[in-house]
N, C-alpha and C positions, 0 to 999 in steps of 0.2 A: 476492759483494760484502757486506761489514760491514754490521752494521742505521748502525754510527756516519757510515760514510760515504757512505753513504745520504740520512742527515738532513744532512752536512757538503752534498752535492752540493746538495741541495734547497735549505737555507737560500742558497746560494749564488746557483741559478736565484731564489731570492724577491728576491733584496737587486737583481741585475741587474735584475730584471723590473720592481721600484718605482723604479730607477733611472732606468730610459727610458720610464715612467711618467711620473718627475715632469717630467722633460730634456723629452718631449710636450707636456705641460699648459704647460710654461714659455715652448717657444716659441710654443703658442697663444697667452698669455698678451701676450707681446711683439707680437705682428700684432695682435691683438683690440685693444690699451689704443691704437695706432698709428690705429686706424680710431674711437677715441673721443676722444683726448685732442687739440687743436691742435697743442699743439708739448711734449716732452719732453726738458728739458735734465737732463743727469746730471754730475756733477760727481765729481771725489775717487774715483774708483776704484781710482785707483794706491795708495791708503791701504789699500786690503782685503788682510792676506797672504796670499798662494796657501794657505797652509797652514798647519794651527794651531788653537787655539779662539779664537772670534771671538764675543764677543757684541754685537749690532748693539741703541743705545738710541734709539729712534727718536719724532719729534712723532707726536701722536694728529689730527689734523682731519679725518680723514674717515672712518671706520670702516674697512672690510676693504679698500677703496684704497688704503689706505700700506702697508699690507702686500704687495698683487699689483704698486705700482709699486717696491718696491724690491727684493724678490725674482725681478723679468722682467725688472730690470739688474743684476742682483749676478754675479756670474765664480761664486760658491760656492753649493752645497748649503744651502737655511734650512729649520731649525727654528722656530715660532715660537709662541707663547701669545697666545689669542685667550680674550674671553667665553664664560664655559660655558653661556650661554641659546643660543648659535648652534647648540649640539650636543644640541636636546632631541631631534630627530627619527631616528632609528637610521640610515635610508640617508645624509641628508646627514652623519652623524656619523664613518660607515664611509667615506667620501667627503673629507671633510677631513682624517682619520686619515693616508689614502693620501698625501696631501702635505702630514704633517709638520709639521700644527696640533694643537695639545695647551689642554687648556681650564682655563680658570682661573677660579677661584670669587671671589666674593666676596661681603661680607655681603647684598648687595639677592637674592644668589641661595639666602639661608638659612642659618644660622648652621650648623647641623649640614653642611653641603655643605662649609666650610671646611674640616674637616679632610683632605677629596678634596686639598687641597691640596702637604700633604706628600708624598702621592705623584707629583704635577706635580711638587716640586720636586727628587726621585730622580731622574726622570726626566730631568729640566735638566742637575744633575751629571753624569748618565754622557753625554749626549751631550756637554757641554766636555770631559768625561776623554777620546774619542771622539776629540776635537780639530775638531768640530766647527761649529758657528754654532747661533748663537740670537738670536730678533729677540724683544725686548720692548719694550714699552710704559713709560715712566719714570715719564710723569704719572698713572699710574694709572685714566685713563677718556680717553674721546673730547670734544673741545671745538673748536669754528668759530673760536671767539678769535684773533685772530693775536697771539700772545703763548704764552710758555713757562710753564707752572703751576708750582706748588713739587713736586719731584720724591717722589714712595712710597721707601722706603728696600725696597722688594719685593724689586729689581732685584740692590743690594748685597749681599742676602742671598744671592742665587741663586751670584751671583760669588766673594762668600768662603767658600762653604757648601763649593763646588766647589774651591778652593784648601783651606782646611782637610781637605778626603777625600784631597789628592793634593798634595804635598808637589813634587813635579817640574812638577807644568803651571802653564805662562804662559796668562792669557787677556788676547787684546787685547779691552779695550771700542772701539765707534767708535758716538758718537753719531751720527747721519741725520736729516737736517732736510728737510722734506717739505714743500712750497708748493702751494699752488694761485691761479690767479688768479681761477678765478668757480667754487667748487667747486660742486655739486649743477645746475650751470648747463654745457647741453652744448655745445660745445665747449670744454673748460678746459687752460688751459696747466699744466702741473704741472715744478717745478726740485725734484731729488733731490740733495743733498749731504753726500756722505759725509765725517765728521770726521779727521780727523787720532788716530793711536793713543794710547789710556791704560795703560800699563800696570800692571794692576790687581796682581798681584805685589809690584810696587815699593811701592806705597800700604799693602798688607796687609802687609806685612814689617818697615814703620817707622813704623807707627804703631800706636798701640793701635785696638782694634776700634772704637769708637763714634766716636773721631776718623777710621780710613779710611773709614765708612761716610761722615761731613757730606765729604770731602777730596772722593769720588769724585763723590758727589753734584752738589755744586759743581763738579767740569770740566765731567763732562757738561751740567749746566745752563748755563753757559757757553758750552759750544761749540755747544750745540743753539741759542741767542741770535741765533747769528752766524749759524746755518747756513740759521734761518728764519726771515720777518718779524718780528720782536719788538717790539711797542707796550706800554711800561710798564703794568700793569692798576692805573693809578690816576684820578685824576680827568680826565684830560687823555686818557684814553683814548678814549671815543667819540667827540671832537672833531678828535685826531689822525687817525685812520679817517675821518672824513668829508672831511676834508681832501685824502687820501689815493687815496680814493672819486671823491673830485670832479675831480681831477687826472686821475683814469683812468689812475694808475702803471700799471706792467707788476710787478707784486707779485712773479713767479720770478726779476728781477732782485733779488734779497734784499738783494747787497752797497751798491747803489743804494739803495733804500727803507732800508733801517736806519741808511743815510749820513742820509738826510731826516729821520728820526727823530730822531737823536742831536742833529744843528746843528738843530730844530727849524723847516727851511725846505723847505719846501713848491712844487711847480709852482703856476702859474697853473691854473684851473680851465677842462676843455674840455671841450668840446660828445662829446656820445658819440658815437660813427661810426655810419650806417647799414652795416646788413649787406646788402649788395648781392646775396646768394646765398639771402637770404631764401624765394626762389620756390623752390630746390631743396630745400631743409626739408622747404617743401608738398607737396614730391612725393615726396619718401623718406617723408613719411608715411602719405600717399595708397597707394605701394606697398606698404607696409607698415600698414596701418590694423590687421590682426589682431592685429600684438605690439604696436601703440600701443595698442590699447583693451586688452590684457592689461596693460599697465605702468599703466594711468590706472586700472584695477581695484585693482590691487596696490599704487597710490600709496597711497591712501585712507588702508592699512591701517599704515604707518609710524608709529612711533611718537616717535621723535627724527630732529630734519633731520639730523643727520649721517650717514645713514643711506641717505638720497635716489639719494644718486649712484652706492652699493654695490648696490641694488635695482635701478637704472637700468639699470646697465652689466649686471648679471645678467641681467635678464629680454631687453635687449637684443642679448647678446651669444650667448643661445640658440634665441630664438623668431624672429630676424632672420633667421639661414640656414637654420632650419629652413624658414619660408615662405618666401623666397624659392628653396628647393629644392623644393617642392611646386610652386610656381608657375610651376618652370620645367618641369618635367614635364608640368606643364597643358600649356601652352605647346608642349611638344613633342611632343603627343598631337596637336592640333589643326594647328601648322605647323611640322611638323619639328626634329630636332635644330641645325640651323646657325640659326637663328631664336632659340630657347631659350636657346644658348649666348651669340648678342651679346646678350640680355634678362639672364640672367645677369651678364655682366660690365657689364655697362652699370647693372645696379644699385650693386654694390661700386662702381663707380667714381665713383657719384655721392654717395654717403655719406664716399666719402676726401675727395671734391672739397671738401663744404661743410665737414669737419672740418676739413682743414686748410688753408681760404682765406677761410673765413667770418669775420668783425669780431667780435672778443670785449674786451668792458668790463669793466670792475671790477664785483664783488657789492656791492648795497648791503646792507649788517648791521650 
């Protein structure tokens, strides 16, 4: 056998093997956010093309959350750019690498770091030549705001960079508008809405450069408007919100709430609903006291709230079945396996219970 096909076979078994790697992780990803989130409405999938380079522009409000909920429902393979502080530690670096996060610099992470840059954005190109997906970030950082910021021209760059190398590839842009109703608050309902295609082609072809760049800018900022709550960031802004707050909308209804927005009319203000499930909290915490006091450790050490809910669901989503896997072993030391196993299911079942029937209110912010 050739040393060439050799390496041909190898790379082959590597590309399968991260394949059904990432195809793992994803539909963990899917069960796991199901056993955290209330309710998960998805929207506009039929916009995604089976096939093709796809780059996905998506709202910022909650750090590594918008990313795991639109990648746990997307039909495609994502790439995506995330903060290069999240990759100072070598395993978790090696670890994010594996599914397909690439890290992006910016000045607060040191001006010489910048030009690491460049090579992130090689990288972007060949996986749209690739035909590909890629998830970026428009507004350029994370913000709780419920409101669209004025979009980084980062984004444009990446899209035309990649059209000016390759003279044949179309990329569809689709903005994804990301909601939450009480984010860093556990149970939150979260609505994903995938935009309608831009073809970014068209734009670079009939216009001169610095006008496709404001042209593209301006859909996406546009469509991301519609796609998630958007409160003008003007003087009327905190007053609209509390409004809004006090009503106890259902904030994943977007199309509803941004109607309220625009006509400037508002529900009547209601009483917040008791959680009637309240007592089963007490006890998935009680069963769980060892990864509550590891999160309430771990809380401390945060440093931006937006951040809360990605720490949460992390230390939750691994120190939960780990002790609960210990525990049932205990458990099945002392009275047997059939004992263990309904102690087992009987926990998962009460953690789905309160997630998704427990009373959840609007955030006040």
């Amino acid at each position: 056998m050739s040393a060439n096909l050799v390496k041909y076979n190898s790379l082959k078994m590597y590309k399968y093997l991260k394949k059904c790697w990432y195809n793992s992780v994803k539909l963990f990803l899917k069960i796991s956010l199901n056993f955290y989130a209330k309710k998960i409405k998805i929207y506009g999938r039929e916009n995604i093309p089976k096939k093709g380079a796809v780059l996905f522009a998506i709202n910022h409000p909650n750090a590594l959350m918008d990313p795991l909920f639109v990648t746990a429902f997307n039909p495609r393979e994502n790439h995506f750019l995330v903060r290069a502080d999240v990759f100072k530690k070598p395993l978790i670096k090696k670890a994010l690498a594996s599914l397909n996060l690439m890290p992006i610099y910016r000045i607060r992470d040191g001006r010489s770091q910048l030009s690491n840059n460049e090579e992130v954005f090689e990288k972007c190109f060949n996986i749209l030549k690739r035909k590909e997906t890629l998830i970026i970030f428009p507004q350029g950082g994370h913000s709780r705001d419920r409101n669209i910021k004025t979009l980084s021209k980062g984004f444009t760059r990446i899209v035309f960079g990649a059209l000016e190398q390759n003279t044949d590839l179309d990329i569809a842009v689709i903005p994804v508008g990301v909601t939450y109703q009480n984010s860093s608050i556990y149970p939150s309902k979260v609505c994903v809405q995938f935009g309608k295609v831009i073809d970014s082609r068209i734009i670079f072809t009939e216009n001169p450069k610095p006008k496709a760049i404001n042209i593209l800018k301006s859909e996406v900022s546009n469509q991301l408007k519609k796609l998630t709550v958007h409160i003008p960031d003007d003087e009327n802004y905190t007053s609209t919100l509390q409004k809004l707050n006090t009503a106890n909308v259902d904030f994943t209804d977007v199309d509803s709430v941004n109607q309220m927005i625009s006509e400037n009319n508002f529900p009547r203000a209601v009483k917040k609903s008791i959680n009637l499930l309240k007592p089963i909290y007490y006890l998935i915490l009680i069963n769980g006291i060892i990864p509550y006091l590891i999160w309430k450790k771990m809380a401390k050490n945060i440093g931006e709230i937006e951040f809360v809910d990605t720490m949460k669901y992390g230390v939750n989503v691994i120190a939960f079945p780990i002790f609960y896997g210990l525990q049932t072993f205990l458990i099945s030391f002392f009275f047997g396996w059939e004992i263990a196993g309904i102690y087992w299911l009987a926990s998962y079942f009460l953690v789905f219970l309160y997630t998704k029937f427990s009373s959840t209110n609007t955030e006040e912010n």
